[in-house]
NUVO-484995 format. One record per atom (N, C-alpha, C): x, y, z; residue in three letters. Coordinates in steps of 0.05 Angstrom, whole numbers, plus 32768, in hexadecimal, padded with zeros to 4 digits. Atoms other than C-alpha are relative to their C-alpha. Layout:
N
XYZALA/...
This chain:
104
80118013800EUNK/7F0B810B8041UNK/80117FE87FF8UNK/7FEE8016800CUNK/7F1C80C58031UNK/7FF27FE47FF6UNK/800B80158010UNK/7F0680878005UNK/800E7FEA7FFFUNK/7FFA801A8002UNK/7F0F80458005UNK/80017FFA7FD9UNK/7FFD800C8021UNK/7F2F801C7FC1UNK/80007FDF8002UNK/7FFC801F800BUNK/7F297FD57FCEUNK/7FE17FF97FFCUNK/802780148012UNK/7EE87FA37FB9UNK/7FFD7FF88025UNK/800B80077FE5UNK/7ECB7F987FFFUNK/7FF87FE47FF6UNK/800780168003UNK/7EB27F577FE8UNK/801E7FF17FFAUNK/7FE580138004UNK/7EF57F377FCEUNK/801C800E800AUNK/7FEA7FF37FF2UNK/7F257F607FF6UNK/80157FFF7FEAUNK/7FE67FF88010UNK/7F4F7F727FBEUNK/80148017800CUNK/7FED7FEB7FFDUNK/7F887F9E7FC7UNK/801B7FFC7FF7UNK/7FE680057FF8UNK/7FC37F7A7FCEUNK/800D7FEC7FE9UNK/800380128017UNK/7FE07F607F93UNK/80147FE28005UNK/7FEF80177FEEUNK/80027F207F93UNK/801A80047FEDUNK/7FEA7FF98006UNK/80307F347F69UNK/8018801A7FF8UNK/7FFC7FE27FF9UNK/80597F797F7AUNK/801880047FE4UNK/7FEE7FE5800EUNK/80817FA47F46UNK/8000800D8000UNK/7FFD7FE57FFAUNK/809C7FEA7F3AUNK/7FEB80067FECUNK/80157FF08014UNK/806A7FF67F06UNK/7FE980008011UNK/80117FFC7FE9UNK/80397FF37F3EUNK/7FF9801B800FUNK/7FF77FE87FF9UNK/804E80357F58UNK/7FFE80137FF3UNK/800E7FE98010UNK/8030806F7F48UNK/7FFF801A801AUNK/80087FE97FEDUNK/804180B77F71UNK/7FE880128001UNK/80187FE37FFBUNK/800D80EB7F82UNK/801080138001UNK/7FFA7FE77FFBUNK/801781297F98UNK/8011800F8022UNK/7FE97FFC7FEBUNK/803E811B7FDEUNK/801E80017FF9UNK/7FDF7FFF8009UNK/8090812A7FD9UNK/80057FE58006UNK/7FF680167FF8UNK/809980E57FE0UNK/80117FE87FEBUNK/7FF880098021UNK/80BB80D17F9EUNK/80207FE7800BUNK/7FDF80047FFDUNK/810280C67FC8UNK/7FEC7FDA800FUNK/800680117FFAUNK/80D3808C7FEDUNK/7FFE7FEA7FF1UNK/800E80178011UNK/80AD806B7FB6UNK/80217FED7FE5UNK/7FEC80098015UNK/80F080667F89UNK/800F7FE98008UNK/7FED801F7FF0UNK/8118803C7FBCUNK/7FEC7FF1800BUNK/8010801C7FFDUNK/80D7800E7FC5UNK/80007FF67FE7UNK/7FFA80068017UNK/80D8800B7F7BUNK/80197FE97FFBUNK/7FE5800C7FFDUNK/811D7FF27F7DUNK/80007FE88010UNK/8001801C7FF9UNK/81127FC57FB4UNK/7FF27FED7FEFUNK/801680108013UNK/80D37FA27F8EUNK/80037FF37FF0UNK/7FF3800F801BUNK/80FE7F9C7F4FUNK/80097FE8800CUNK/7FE480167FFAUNK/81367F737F71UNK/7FF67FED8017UNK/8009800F7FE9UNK/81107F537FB0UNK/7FE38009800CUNK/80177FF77FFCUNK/80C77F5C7FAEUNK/7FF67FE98015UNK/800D80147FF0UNK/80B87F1C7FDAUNK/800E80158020UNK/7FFB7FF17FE8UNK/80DA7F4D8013UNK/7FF18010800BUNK/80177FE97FFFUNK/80A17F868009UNK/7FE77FEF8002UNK/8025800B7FFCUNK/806D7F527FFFUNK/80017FF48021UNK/8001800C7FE2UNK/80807F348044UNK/7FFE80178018UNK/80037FF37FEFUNK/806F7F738068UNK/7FE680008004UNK/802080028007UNK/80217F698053UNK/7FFA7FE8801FUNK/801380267FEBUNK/7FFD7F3D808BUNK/7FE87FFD7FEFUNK/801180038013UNK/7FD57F1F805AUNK/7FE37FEA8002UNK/801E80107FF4UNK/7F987EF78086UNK/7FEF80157FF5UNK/801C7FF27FFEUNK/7F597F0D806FUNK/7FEE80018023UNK/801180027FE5UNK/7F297F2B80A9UNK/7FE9800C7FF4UNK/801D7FEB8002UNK/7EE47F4380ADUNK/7FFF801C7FF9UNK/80007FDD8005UNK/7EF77F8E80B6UNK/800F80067FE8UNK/7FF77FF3801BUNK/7F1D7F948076UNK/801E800C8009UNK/7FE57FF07FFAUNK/7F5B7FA9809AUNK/80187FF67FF2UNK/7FE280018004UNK/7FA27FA18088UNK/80168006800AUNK/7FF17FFE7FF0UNK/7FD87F9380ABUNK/801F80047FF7UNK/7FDF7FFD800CUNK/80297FB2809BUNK/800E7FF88015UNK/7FE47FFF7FF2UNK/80677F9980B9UNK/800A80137FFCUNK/7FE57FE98005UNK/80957FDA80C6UNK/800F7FF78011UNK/7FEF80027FEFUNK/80CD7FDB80ECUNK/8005801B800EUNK/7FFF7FE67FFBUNK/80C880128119UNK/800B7FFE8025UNK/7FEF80047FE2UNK/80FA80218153UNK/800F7FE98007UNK/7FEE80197FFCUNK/811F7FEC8152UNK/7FF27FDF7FFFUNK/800F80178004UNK/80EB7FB48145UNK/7FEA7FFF7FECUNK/801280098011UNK/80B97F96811BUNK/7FE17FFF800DUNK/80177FFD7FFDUNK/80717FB08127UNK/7FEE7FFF7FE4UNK/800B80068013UNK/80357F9E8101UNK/7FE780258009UNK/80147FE47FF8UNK/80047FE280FBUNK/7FEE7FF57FE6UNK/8014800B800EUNK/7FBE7FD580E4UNK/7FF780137FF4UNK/800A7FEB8015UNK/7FA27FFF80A4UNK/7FE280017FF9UNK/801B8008800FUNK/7F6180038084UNK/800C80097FE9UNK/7FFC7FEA801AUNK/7F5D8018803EUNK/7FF080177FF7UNK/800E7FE47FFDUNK/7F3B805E8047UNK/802180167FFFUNK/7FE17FEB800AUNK/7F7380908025UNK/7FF8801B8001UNK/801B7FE38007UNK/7F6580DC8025UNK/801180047FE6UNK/80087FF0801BUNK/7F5E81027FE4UNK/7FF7801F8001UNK/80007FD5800AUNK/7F5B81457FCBUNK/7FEA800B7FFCUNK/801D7FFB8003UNK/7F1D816B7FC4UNK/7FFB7FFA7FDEUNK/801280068013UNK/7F1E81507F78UNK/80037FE28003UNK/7FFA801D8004UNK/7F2281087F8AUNK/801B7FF08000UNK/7FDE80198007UNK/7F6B80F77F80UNK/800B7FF98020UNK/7FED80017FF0UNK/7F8F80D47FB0UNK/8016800E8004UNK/7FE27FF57FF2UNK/7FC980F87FDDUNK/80147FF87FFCUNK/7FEF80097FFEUNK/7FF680C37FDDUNK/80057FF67FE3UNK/7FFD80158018UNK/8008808D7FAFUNK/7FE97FFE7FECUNK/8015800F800CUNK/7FD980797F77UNK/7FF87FE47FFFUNK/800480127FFEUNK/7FBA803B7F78UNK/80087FFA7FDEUNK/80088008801FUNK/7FCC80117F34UNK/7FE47FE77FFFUNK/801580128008UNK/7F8E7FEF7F21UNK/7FF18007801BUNK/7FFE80047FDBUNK/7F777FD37F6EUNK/800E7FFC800AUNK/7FE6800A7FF0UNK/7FBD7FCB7F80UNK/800180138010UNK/7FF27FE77FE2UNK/7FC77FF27FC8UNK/80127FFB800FUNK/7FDB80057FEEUNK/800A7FD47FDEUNK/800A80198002UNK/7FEC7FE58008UNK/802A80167FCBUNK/7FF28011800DUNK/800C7FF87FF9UNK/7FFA80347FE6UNK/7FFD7FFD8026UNK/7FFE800D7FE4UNK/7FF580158033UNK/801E8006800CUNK/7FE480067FF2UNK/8041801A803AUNK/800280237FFDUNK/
């Protein structure tokens, strides 16, 4: 199962301005991840925000820069997350409508 968290009408998600207080674990082991994005964020958040491709489109997608294999590929997202049979997100929590932390 999986749900969408942004405003379909104003494509929120992405905030424009990223910090660690943003960041919120679930219930994946992923703590060793989210800490050293934390860290980046603090000290050089214009680095993390420049992975976002941040054109609006019709489909609502979202686009990440990774670097994977030795290059810089963009991989396209929606915001449909799965969740647990009581509703909670798997991954990250969203703060507010912020899903940066979330997408990455």
């Amino acid at each position: 199962m999986a749900k969408s968290v942004i405003d379909r009408k104003h494509r929120t998600g992405l905030a424009q301005l990223l910090e660690p207080k943003d960041i919120k674990q679930g219930s994946l082991g992923d703590c060793y991840f989210l800490s050293a994005l934390a860290g980046v964020v603090e000290k050089y958040p214009e680095l993390v925000y420049r992975l976002f491709v941040l054109e609006k489109n019709p489909s609502h997608l979202f686009g990440v820069r990774l670097f994977i294999e030795g290059s810089w590929r963009t991989v396209v997202l929606d915001a449909c997350f799965p969740v647990t049979r009581h509703g909670m997100f798997c991954g990250a929590q969203p703060h507010h409508q912020e899903i940066w932390v979330m997408l990455l």
